[in-house]
Phi, psi and omega in degrees: 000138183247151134280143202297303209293283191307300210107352163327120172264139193276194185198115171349155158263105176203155188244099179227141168254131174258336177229177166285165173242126019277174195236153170355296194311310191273346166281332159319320191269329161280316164317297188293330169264021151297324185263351165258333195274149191263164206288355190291337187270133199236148174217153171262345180266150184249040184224176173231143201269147184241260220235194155184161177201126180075262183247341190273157154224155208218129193238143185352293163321344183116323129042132148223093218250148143283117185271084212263026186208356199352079127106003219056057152113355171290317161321030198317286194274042182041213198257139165058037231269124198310316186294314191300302194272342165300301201318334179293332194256327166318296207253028164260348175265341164238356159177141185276316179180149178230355200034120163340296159271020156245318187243048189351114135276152174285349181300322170336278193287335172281029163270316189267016195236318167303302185327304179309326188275286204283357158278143221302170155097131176282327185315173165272149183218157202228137175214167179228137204243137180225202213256314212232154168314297192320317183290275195341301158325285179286355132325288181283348151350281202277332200259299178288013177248326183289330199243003133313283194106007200230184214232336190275146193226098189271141170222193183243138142343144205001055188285139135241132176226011168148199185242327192326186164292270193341302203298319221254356181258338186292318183317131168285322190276146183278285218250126028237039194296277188261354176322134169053344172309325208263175042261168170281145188303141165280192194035058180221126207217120192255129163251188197262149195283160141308086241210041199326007177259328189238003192281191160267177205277134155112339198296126166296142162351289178325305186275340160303317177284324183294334183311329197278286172350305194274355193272274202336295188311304190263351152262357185235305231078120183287355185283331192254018177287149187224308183211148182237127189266136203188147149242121168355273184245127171300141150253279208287353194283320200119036172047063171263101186277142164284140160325148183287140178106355201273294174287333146275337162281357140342309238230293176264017198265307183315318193271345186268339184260023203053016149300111184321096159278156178220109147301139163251087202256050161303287211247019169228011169236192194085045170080014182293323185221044163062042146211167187288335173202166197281316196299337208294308175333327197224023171051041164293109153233123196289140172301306198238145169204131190266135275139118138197245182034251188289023191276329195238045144072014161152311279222127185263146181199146175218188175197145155224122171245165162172184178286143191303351154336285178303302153315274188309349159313339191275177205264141184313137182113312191276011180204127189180199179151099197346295180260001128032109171105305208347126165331289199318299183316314157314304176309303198304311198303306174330308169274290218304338179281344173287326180291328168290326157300302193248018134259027168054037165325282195310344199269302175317307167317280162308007188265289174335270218307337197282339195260350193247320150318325168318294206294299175322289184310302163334283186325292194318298184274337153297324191251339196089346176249018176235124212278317178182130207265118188215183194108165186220162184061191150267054186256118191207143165222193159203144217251083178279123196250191167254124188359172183348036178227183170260001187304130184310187170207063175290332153320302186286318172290200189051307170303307186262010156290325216258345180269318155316332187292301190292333183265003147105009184238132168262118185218154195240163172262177154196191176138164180259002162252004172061021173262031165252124168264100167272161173220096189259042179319174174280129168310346183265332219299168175288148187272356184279314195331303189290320175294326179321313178282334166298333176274348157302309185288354185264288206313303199287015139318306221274327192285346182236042223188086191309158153242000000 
């Protein structure tokens, strides 16, 4: 079956194995690239992708997986989203690239004029568009050390913000972030997150920040602060949400000392956690905020937006990049926001989420091994522990990811101890789709769980 508007063969929403997985195909294909791919690049699906749409992806065999991870957070508005693959042949039929900066186009400034508009805050804001999270970051860096004047960069316990050198010294976690990699850029400095789980019991935001506060003052000093960098809710850390309360003052710690805040909303905006960015949840607005993942439906793209102050301070010249920007990509970003708009993505997130905490907490109390179930919207995880402790159990995560993996549902780990099952639908999926796959993820619990 095709579609009328792309031209596009559409793909059930549905989860059927035709093989085992992996099937001929994808072991062919892993047999080649053992031998071209270097073994430092890691994949999580043992299958290879032929096509994909809405929530499913469908592999070289025939294959049809439910897709509980989009890309890490990138599908918001799921594979191959028709307006989104028009707007790509459109503007790929009239030019691939001129870079910005030599030959200006308008998808550039209407990309950063959505940004200005749909990120938190009333202010005048000013953006810059690069390929990846990772630029986008050290990109606000370089802008709060410029429009400071000042050199310290504070970040958190099980933070991630990328593999540059920068990127990888803001990251918390060693292997396989930073293992053997440094030495690393300086003047970057980590206290401890807000981490309600692991935290002792009863500690408020409030009092997790003055904890941050009293590390900043007395070992870096606030005068030499230039920006304290944070995600809403940590992604690779382990879907870690702060105690309520944590980020604004965070937030009001910064403007009373002259510091620069930074969302790093990479992987939690563009309708990800049922508002347009994480920060929105607690009426945060961030000086500076960082963008990529779901903002273009695959198509790499990032932003850095903030107040034009701040933007503008740097010198004409100092933020850039060849491919920045990219026309296609810009097209892709266009439509995907428009699809989110006037399909009430964030409003879908939440729909998830009302079908899936339910569901999460069961498991939890059926089985004994998940310490605690958090996230908002559909960024949502669980924290597998060993019966009645907090000791991680990455053994056991590991197990029922790969046994969901064999039953045809893509689910992902994350953690800085690597006992978290994050979960990250496509914002469209279907609700029979989504129930299929929690029941999947309930069997390969239960097959894996002494009783």
């Amino acid at each position: 079956m095709t579609d009328l508007l792309t031209g596009t063969e559409t793909v059930a929403q549905e989860r059927r194995l035709v093989t085992e997985l992996p099937g001929p195909r994808s072991r062919e294909l892993a047999a080649r690239r053992s031998a071209a791919v270097t073994s430092a690049v890691g994949s999580t699906l043992p299958v290879y992708v032929e096509r994909a749409a809405g929530g499913v992806i469908v592999d070289v065999d025939g294959n049809s997986l439910i897709d509980l991870g989009s890309g890490i957070a990138v599908t918001n508005v799921g594979h191959a989203q028709p307006e989104v693959v028009a707007a790509i042949q459109a503007q790929a039929a009239s030019f691939l690239h001129t870079c910005f900066m030599v030959g200006p186009y308008e998808g550039y400034v209407a990309v950063a004029e959505e940004l200005d508009r749909l990120t938190p805050g009333d202010h005048e804001k000013r953006s810059a568009l690069f390929n990846t999270g990772a630029e986008a970051v050290e990109n606000a860096v370089k802008v709060a050390r410029v429009a400071t004047g000042r050199s310290a960069v504070v970040v958190f316990d099980h933070a991630y913000h990328g593999r540059t050198n920068l990127t990888m010294a803001l990251t918390a976690k060693n292997m396989p972030y930073k293992h053997g990699f440094g030495p690393f850029a300086g003047e970057v400095y980590r206290v401890p997150m807000s981490y309600p789980f692991r935290d002792e019991p009863g500690l408020t935001g409030e009092q997790a920040a003055e904890r941050a506060f009293s590390m900043i003052e007395t070992q870096i000093g606030a005068q030499n602060v230039a920006a304290v960098l944070i995600e809403p809710i940590q992604g690779e850390g382990g879907f870690v949400v702060p105690a309520p309360g944590f980020l604004p003052a965070l937030a009001e710690w910064c403007r009373r000392s002259g510091a620069v805040f930074i969302a790093d909303e990479v992987q939690t905006g563009f309708c990800r956690t049922g508002a347009w960015f994480a920060s929105e949840h607690e009426q945060v607005v961030p000086d500076l905020i960082t963008t990529a993942k779901g903002i273009a439906a695959g198509m790499p793209l990032a932003g850095l937006t903030g107040r034009a102050e701040l933007m503008d301070a740097v010198h004409t010249g100092g933020l850039g990049g060849t491919y920045g920007g990219n026309p296609v990509s810009c097209a892709a970003a266009l439509a995907s926001i428009r699809v989110m708009r006037e399909q009430d993505l964030a409003g879908a997130a939440r729909a998830i989420e009302a079908t899936m905490l339910p569901r999460l907490h069961a498991l939890a109390e059926r089985t004994g091994v998940i310490g605690d179930v958090r996230g908002r919207g559909a960024m949502l995880a669980v924290e597998v522990v060993k019966p009645g402790t907090t000791e991680p159990d990455a053994a056991l995560t590991a197990a029922v990811n790969k046994a969901c993996h064999a039953e045809g549902v893509i689910t992902l780990t994350a953690g800085t101890f690597g006992n978290v099952l994050r979960f990250l639908p496509p914002l469209v999926i279907g609700q029979e789709l989504l129930l299929e796959g929690l029941d999947v993820l309930d069997a390969a619990f239960d097959a894996h769980v002494a009783r």
